[in-house]
ROSE-4610 file (N, C-alpha, C; in Angstrom, 1 decimal, always signed):
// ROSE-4610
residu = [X/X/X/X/X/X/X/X/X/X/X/X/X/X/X/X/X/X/X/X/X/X/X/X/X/X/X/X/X/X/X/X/X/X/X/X/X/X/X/X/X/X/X/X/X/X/X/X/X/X/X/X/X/X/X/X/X/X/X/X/X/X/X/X/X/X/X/X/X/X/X/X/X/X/X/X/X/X/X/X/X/X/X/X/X/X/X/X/X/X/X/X/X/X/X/X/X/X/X/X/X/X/X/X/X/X/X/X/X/X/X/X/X/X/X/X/X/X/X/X/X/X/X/X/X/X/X/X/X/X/X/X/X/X/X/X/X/X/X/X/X/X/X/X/X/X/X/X/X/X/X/X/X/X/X/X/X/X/X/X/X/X/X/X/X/X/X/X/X/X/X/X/X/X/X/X/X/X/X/X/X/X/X/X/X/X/X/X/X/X/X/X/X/X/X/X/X/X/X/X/X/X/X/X/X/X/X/X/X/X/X/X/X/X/X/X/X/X/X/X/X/X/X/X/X/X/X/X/X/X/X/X/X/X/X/X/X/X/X/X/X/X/X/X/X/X/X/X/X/X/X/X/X/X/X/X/X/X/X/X/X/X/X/X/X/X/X/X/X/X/X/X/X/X/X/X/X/X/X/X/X/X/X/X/X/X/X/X/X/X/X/X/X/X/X/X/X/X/X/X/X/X/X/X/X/X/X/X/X/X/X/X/X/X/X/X/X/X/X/X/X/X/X/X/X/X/X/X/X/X/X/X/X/X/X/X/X/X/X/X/X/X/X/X/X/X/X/X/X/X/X/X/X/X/X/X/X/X/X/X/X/X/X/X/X/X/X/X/X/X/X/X/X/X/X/X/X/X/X/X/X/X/X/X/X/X/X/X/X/X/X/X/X/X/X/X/X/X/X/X/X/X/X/X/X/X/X/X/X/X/X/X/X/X/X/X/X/X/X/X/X/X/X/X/X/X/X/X/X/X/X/X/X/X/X/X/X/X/X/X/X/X/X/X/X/X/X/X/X/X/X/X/X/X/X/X/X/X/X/X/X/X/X/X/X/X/X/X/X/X/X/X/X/X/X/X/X/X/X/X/X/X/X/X/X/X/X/X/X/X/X/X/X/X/X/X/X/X/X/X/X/X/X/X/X/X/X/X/X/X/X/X/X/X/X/X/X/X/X/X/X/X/X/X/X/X/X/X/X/X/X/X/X/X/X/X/X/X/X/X/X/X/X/X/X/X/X/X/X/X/X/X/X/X/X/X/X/X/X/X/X/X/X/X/X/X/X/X/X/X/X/X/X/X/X/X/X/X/X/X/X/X/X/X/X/X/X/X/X/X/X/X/X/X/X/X/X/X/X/X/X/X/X/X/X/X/X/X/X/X/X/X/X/X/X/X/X/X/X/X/X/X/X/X/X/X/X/X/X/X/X/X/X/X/X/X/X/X/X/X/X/X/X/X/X/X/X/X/X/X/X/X/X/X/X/X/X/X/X/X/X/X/X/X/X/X/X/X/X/X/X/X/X/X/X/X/X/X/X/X/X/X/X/X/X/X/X/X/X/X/X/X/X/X/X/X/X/X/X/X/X/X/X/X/X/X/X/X]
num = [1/1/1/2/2/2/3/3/3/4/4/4/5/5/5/6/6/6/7/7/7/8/8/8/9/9/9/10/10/10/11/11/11/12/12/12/13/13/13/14/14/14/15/15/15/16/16/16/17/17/17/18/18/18/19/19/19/20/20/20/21/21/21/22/22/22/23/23/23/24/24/24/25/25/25/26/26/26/27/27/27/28/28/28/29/29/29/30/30/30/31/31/31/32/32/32/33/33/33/34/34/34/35/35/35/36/36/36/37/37/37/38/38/38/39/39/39/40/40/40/41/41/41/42/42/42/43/43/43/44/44/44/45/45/45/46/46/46/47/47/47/48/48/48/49/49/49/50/50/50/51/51/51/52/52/52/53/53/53/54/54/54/55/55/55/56/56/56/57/57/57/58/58/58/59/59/59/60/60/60/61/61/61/62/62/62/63/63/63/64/64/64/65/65/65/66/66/66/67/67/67/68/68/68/69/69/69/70/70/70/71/71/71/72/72/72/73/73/73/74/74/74/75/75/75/76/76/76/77/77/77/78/78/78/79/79/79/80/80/80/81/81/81/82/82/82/83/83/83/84/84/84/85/85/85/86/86/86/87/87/87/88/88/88/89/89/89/90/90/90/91/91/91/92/92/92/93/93/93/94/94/94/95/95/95/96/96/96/97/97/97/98/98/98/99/99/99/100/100/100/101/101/101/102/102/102/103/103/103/104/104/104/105/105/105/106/106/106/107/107/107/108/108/108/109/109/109/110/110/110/111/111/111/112/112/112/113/113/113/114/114/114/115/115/115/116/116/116/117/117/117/118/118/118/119/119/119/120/120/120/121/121/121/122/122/122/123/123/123/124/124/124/125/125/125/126/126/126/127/127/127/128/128/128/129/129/129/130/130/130/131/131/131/132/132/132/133/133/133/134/134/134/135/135/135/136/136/136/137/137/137/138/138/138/139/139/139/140/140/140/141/141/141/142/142/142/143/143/143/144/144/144/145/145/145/146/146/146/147/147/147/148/148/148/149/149/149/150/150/150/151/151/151/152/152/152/153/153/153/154/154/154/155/155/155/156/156/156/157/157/157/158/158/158/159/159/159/160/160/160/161/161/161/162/162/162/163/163/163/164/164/164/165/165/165/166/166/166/167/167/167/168/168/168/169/169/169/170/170/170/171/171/171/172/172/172/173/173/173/174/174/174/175/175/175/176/176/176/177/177/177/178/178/178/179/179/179/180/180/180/181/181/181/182/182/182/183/183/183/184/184/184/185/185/185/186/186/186/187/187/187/188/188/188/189/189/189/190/190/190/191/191/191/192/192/192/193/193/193/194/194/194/195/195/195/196/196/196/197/197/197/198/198/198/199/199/199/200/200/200/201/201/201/202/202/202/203/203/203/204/204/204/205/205/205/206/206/206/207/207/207/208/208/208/209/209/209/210/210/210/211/211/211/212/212/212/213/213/213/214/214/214/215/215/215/216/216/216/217/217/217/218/218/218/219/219/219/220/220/220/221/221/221/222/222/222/223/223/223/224/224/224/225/225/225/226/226/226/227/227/227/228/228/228/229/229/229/230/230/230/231/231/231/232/232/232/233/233/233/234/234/234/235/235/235/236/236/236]
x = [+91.5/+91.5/+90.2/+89.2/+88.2/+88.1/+87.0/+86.6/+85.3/+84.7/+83.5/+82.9/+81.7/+81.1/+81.7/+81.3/+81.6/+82.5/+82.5/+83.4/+84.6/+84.6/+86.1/+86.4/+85.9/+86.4/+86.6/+86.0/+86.3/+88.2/+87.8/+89.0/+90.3/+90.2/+91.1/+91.7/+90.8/+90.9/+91.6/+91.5/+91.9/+93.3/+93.6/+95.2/+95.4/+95.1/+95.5/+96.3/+95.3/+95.3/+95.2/+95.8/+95.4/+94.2/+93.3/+91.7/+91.8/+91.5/+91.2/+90.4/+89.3/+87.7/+86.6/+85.8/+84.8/+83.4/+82.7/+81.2/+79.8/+79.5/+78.1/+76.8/+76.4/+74.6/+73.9/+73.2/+72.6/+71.6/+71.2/+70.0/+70.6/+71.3/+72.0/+72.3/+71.6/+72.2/+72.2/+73.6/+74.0/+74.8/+75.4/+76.5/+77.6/+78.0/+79.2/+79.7/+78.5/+78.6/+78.8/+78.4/+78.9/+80.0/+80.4/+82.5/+82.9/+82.6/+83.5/+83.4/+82.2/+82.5/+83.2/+83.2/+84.0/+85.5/+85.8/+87.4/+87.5/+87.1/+87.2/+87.8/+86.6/+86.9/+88.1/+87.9/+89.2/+90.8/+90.7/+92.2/+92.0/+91.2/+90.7/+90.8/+89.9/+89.7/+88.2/+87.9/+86.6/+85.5/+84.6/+82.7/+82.3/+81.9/+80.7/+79.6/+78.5/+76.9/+76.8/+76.5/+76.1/+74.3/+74.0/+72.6/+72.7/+72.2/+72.2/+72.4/+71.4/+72.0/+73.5/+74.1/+75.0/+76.3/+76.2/+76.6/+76.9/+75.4/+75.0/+76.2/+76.2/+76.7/+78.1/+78.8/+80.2/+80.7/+79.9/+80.5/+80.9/+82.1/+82.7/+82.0/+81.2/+80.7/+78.7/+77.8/+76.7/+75.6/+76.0/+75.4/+74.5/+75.3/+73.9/+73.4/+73.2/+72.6/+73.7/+73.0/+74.3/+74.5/+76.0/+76.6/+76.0/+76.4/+75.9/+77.1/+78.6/+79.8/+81.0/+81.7/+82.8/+83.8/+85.0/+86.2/+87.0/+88.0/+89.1/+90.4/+91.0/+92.2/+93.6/+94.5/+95.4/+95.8/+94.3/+94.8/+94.1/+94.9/+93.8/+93.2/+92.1/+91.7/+91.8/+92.3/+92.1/+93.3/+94.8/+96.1/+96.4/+97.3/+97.6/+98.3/+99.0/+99.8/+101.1/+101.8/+103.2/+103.2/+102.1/+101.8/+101.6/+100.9/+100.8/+102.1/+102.5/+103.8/+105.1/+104.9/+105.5/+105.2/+104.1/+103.6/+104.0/+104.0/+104.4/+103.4/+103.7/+102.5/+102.0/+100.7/+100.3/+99.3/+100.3/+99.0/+98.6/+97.4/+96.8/+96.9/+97.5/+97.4/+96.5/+95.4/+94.8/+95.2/+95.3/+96.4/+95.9/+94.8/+94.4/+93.2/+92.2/+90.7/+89.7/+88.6/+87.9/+86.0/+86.0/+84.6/+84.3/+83.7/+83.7/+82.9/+82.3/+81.6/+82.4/+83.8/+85.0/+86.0/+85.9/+86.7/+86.1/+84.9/+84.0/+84.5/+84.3/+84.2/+85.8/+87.0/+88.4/+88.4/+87.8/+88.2/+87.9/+86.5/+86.2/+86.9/+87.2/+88.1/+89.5/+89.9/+91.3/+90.5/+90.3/+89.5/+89.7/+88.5/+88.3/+89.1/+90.4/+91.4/+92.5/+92.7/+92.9/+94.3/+94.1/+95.2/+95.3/+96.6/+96.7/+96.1/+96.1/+95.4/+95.2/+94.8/+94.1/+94.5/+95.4/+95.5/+94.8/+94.2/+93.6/+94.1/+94.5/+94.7/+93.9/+92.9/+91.6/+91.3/+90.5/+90.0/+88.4/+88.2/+86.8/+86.0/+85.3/+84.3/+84.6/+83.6/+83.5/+82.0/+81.4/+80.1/+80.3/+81.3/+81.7/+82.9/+83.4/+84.0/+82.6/+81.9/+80.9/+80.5/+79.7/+79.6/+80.3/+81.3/+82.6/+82.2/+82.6/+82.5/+81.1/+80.3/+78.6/+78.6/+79.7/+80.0/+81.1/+81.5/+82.2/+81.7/+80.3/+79.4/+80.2/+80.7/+81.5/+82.6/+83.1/+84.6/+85.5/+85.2/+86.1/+86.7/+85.4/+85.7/+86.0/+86.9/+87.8/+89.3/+89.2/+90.7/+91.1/+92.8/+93.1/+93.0/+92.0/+92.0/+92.8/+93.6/+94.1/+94.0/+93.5/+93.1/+94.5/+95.4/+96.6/+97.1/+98.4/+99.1/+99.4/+99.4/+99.9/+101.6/+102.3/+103.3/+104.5/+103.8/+104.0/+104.5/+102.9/+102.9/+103.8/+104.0/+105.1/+106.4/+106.7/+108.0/+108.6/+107.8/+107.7/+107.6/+106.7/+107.0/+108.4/+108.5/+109.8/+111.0/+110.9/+111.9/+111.5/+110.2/+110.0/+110.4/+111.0/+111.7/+110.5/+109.4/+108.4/+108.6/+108.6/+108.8/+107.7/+107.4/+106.9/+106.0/+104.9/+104.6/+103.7/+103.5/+102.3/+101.6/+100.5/+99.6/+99.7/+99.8/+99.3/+99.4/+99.0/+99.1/+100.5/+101.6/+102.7/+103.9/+104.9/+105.7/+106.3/+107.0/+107.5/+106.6/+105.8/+105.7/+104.4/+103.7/+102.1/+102.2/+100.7/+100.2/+101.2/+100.9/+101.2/+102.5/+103.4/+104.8/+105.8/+104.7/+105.5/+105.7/+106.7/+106.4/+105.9/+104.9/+103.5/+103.6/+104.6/+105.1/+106.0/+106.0/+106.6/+106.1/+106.9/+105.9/+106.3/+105.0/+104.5/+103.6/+103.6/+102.8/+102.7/+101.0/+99.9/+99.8/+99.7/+99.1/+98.7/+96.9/+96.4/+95.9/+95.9/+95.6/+94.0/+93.7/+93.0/+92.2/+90.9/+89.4/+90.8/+90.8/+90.9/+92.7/+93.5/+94.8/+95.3/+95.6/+96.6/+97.2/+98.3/+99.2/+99.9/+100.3/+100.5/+102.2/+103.0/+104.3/+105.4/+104.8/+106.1/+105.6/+104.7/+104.9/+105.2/+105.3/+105.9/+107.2/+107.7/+109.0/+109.8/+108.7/+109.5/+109.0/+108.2/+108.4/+109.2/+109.7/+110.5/+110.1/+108.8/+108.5/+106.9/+107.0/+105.5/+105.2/+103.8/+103.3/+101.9/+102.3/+101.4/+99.9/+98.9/+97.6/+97.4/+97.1/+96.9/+95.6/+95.1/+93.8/+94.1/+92.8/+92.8/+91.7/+90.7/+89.5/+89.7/+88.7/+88.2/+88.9/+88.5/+88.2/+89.2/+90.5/+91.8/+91.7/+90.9/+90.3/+89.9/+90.1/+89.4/+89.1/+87.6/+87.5/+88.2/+88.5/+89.1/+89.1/+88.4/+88.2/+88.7/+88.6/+89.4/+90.6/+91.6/+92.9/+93.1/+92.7/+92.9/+92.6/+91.5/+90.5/+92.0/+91.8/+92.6/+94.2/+94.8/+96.0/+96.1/+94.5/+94.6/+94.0/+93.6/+93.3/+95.1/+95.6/+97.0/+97.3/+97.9/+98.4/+98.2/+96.9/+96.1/+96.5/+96.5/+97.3/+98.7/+100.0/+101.1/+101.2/+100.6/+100.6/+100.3/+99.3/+98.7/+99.8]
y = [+84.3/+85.5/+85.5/+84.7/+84.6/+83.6/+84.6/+83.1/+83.1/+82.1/+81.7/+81.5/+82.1/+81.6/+81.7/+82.1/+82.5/+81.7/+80.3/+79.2/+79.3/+79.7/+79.9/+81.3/+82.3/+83.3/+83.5/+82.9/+83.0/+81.9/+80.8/+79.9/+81.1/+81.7/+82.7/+83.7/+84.5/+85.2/+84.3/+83.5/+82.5/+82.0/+81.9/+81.9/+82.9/+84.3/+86.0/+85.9/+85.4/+85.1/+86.9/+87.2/+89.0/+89.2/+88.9/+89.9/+90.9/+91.4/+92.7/+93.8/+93.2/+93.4/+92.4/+92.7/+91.8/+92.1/+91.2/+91.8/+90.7/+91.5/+90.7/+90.7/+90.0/+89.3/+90.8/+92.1/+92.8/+92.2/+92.6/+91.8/+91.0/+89.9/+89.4/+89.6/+88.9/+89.1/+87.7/+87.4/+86.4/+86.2/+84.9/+84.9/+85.1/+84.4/+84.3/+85.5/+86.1/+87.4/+88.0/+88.8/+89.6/+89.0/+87.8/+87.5/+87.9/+87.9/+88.4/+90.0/+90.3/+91.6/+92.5/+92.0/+92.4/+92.5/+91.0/+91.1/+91.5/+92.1/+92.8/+94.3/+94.7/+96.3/+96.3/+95.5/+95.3/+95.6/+94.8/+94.3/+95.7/+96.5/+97.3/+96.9/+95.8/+95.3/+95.5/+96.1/+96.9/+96.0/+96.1/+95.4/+96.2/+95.6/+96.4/+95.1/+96.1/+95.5/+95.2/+93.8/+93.6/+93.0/+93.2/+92.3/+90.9/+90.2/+88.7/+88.3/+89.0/+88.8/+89.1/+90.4/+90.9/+89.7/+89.1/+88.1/+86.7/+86.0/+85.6/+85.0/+86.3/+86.5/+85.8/+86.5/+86.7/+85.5/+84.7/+83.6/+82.3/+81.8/+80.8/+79.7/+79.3/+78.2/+78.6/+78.6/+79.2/+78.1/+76.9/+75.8/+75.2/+75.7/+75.2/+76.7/+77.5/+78.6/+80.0/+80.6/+81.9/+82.2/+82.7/+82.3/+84.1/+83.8/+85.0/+86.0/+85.9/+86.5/+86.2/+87.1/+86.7/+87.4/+87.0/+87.7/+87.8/+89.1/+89.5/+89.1/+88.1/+87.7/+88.2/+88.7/+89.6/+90.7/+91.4/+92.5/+93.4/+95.2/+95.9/+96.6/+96.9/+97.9/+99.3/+99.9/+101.1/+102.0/+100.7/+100.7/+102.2/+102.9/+104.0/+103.5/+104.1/+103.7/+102.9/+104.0/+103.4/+102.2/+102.1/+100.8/+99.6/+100.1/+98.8/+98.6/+99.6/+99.1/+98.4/+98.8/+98.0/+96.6/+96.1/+94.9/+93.7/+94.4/+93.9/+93.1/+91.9/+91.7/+91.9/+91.9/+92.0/+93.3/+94.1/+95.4/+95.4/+96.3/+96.8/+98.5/+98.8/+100.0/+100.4/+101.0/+101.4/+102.8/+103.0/+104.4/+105.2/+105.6/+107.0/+106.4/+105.2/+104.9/+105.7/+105.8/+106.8/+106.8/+104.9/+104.6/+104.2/+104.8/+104.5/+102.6/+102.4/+100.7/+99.9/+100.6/+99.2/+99.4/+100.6/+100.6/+100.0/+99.9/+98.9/+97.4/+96.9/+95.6/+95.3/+96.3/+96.0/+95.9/+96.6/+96.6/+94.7/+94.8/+93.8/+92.5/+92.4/+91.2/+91.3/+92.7/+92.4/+91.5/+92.2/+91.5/+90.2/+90.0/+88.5/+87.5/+87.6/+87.1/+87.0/+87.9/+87.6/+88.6/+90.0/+91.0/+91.7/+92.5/+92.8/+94.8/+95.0/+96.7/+96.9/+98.2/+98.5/+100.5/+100.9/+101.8/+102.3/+103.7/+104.1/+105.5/+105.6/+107.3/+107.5/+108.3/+108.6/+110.3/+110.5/+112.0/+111.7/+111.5/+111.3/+112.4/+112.5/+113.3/+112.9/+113.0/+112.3/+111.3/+112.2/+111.3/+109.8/+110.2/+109.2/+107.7/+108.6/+107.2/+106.8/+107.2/+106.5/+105.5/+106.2/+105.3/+103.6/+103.6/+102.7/+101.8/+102.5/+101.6/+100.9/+101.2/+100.7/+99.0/+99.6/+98.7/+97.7/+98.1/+96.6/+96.0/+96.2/+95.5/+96.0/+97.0/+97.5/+96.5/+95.7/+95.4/+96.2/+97.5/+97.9/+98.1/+97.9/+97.1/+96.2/+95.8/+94.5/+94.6/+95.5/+95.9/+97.0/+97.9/+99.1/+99.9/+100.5/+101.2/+102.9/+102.9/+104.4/+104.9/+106.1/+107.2/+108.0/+107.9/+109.0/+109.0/+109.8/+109.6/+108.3/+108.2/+106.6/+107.1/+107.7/+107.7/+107.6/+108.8/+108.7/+107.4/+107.1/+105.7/+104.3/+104.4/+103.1/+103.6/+105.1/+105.8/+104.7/+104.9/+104.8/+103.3/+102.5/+101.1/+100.8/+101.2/+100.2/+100.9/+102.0/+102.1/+101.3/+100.8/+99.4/+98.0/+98.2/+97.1/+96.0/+96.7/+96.0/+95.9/+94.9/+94.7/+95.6/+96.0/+96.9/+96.4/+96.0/+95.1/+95.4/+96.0/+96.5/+95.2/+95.8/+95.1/+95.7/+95.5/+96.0/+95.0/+96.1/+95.4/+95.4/+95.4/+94.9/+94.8/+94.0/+93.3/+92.1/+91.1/+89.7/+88.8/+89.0/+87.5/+87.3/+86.4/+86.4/+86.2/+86.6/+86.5/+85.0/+84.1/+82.8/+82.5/+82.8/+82.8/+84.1/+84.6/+85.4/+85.3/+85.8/+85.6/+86.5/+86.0/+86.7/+86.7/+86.5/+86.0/+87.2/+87.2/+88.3/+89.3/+90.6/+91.7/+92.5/+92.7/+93.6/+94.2/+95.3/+96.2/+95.4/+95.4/+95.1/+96.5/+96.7/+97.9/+97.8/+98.3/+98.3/+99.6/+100.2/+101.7/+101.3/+103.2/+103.8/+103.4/+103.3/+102.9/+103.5/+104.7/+105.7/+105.5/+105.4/+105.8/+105.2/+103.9/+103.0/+103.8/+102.7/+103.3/+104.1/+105.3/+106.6/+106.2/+107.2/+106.5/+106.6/+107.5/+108.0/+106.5/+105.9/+104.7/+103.4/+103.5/+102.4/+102.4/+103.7/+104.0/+102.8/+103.3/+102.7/+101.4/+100.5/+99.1/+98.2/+97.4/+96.3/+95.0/+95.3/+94.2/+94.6/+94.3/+95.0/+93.5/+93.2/+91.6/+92.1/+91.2/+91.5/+90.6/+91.2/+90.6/+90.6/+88.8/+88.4/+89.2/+89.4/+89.7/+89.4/+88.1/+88.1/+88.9/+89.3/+89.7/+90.5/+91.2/+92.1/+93.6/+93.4/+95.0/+95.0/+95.4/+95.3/+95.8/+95.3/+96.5/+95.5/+94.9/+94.7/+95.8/+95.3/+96.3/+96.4/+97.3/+96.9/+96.1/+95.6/+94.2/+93.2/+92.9/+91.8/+91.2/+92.3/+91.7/+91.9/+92.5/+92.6/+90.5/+90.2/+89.4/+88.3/+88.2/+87.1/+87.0/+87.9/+88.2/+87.8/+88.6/+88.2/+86.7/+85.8/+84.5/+83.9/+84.4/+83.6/+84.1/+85.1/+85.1/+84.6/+84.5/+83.8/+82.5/+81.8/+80.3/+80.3/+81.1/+80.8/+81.2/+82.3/+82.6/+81.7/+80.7/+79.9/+78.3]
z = [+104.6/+105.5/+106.3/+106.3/+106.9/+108.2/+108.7/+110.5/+110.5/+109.9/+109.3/+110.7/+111.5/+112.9/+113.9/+115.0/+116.6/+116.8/+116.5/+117.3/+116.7/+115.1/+114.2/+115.2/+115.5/+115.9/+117.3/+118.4/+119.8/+119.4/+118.9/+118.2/+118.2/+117.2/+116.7/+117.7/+118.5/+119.6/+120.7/+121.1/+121.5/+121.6/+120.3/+119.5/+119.3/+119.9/+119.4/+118.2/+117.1/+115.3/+115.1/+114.5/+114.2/+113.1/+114.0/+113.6/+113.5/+112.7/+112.2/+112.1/+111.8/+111.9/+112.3/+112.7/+113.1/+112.4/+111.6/+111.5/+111.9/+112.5/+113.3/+112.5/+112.7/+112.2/+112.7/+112.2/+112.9/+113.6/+114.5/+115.5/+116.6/+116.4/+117.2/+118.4/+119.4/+120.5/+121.2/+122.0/+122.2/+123.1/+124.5/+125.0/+124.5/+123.4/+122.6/+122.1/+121.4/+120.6/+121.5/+122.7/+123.5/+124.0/+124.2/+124.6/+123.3/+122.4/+120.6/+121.4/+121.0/+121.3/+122.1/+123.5/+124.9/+124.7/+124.0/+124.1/+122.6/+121.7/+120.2/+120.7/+121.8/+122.4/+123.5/+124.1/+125.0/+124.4/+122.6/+121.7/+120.8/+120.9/+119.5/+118.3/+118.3/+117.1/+116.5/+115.2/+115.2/+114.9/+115.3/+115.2/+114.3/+113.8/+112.6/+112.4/+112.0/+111.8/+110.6/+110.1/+108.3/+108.5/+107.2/+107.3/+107.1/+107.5/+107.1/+105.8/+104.9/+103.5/+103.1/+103.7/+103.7/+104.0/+105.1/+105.7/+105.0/+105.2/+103.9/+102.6/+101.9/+100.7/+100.9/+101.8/+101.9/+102.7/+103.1/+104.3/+103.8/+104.2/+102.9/+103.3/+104.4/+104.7/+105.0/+104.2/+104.3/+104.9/+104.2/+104.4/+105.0/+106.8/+107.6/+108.1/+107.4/+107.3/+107.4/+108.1/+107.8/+108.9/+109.3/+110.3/+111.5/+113.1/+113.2/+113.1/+112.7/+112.5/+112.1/+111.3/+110.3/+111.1/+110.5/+111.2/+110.3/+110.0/+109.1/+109.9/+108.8/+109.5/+108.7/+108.7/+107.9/+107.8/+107.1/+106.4/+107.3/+107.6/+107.8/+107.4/+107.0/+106.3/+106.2/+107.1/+107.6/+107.9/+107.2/+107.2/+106.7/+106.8/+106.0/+104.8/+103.6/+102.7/+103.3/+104.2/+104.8/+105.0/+105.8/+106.4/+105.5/+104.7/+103.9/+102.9/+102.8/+101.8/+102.7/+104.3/+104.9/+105.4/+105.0/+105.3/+103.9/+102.9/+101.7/+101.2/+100.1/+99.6/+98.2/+98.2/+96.8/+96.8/+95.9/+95.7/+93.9/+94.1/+92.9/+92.9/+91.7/+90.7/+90.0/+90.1/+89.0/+88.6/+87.6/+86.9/+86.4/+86.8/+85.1/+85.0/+86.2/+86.0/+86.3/+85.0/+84.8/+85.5/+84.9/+85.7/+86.7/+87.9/+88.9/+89.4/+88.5/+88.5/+87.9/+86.9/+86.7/+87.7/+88.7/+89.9/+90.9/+91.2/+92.5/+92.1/+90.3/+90.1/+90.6/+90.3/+90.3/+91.9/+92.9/+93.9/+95.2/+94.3/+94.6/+94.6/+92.9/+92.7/+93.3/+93.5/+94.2/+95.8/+96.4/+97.9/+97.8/+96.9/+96.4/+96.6/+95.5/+95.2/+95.9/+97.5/+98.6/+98.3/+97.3/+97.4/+98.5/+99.2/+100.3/+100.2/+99.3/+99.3/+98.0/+97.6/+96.3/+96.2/+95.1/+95.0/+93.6/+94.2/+93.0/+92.3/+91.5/+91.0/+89.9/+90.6/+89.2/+89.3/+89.1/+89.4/+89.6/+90.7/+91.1/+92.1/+91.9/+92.9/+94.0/+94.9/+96.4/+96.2/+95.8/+95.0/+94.3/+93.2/+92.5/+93.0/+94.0/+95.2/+95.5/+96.2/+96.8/+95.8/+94.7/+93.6/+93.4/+93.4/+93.2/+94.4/+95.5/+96.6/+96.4/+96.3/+96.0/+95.0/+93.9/+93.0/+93.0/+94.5/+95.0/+95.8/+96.0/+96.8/+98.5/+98.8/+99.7/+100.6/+99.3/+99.5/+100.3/+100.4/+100.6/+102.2/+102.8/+104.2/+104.6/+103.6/+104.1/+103.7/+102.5/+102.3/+102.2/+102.1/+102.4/+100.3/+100.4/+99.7/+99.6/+99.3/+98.6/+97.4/+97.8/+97.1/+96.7/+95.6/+96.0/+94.2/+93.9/+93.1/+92.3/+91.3/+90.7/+90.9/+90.6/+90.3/+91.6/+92.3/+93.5/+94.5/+94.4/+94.8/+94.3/+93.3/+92.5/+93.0/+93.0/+93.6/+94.9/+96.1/+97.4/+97.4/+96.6/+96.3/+96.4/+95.2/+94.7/+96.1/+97.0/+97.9/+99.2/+99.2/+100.3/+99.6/+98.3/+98.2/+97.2/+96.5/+95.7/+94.3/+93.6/+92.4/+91.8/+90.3/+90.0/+88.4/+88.3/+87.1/+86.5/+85.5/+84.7/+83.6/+83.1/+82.4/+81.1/+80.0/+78.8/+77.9/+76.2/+75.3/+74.3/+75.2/+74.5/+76.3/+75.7/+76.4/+76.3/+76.5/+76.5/+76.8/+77.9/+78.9/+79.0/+78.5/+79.2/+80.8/+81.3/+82.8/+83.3/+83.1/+83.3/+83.0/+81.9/+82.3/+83.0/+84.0/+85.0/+86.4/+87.1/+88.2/+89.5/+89.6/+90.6/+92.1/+92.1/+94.0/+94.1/+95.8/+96.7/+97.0/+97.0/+96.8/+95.9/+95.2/+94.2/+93.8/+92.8/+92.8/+91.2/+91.0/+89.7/+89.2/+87.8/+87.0/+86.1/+86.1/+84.9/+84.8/+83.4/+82.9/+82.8/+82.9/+82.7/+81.3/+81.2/+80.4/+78.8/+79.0/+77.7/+77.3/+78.3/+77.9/+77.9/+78.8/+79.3/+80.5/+80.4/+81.5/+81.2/+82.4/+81.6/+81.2/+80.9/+80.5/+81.6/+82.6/+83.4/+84.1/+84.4/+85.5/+84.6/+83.5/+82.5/+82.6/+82.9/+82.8/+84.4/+84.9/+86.2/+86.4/+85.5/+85.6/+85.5/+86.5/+86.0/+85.2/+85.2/+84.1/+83.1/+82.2/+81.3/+80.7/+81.4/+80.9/+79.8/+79.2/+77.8/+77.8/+77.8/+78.1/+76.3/+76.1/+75.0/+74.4/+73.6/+72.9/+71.4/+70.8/+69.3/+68.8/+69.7/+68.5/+67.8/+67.0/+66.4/+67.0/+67.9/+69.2/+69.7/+69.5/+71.0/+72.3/+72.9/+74.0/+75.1/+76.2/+77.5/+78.2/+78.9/+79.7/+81.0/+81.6/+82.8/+84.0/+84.5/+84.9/+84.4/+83.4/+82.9/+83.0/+82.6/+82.5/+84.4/+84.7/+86.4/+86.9/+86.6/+87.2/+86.8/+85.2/+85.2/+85.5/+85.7/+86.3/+87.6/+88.6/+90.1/+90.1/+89.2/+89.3/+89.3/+88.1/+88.3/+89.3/+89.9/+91.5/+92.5/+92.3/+93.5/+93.6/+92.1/+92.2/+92.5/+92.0/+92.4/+93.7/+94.4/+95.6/+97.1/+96.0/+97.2/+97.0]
């Protein structure tokens, strides 16, 4: 989903590849960077300023130093719900999550892992989003995060035609003997409760996340991380 450097992205622009976002080296000023920029405002395609570390971090090719601009190829961030459930894909559920730093880590690794949005039904402040977003290292400018209903949301799913797949500690199938392709909706519960039952109700499938120890308990990140590692493989 990335365009590592001016020359991947004038490239891209180029082939009117659907950029999405653009983020620039702050400081930067340049021929090239101003033709990114010109025809970005021209397409409304949005610019935004990162710091070089910022940059840095995120750029799949860092090597011969850090690039002066990345480009979002895919997804948009800023999609509404409809929108994304009309795009189809791979979404994330979180159901009843309570801590705002296992919702930054979740949000992140969906990104990461190259999911297409990220829905959340928690009961959070506005403070405490922020928080989250902090703790996704602000992932969240790169993918469509919703704030809404869990229930709701799986509703409206499954009538765009999305398979519907929860996470817990009982069901048939491990992560790995299921199938992770097309479009669907991921769900993993809440720190305290699990997944509530009205959206269990409406799963077409409940995959059972192995645990031998002592403690029956992942934290939430976990069974997310390794679920969106298998997807990522059958997907790719």
């Amino acid at each position: 989903m990335q365009r590592c450097g001016v020359e991947e992205i004038l490239k891209s622009l180029d082939n009117e590849e659907k950029l999405t976002l653009i983020l620039v080296k702050r400081g930067v000023e340049s021929t090239k960077i101003q033709q990114i920029t010109s025809i970005a405002e021209e397409r409304g395609i949005k610019v935004i300023q990162g710091s070089e570390n910022d940059i840095w971090r995120m750029s799949r090719d860092n090597k011969g130093g850090t690039p002066d601009a990345l480009g979002l190829v895919g997804r948009e961030p800023n999609a509404t719900l409809e929108q994304t459930l009309s795009n189809g894909g791979l979404i994330w559920l979180l159901a009843g999550a309570a801590y705002p730093v296992n919702i930054g880590f979740c949000i992140r690794t969906a990104e990461v892992s190259g999911a297409d949005a990220v829905i959340i039904d928690a009961d959070l402040t506005n403070q405490e989003r922020k928080s989250a977003k902090r703790a996704s290292m602000k992932a969240h400018r790169f993918i469509p995060v919703h704030w809404t209903d869990g229930l709701e949301a799986v509703r409206e799913a499954k009538k765009a035609g999305f398979r519907i797949i929860s996470l817990e500690d009982i069901g048939d199938t491990t992560p790995w003997e299921s199938d992770l392709t097309g479009d669907i909706v991921l769900i993993v519960g809440g720190e305290r409760h699990g997944i509530p039952e009205d959206i269990l109700a409406e799963s077409d499938q409940i995959i059972r996340i192995p645990m031998t120890g002592f403690v029956p308990s992942f934290n939430l990140q976990a069974p997310l991380s390794s679920v969106a590692i298998e997807a990522q493989r059958q997907r790719n």
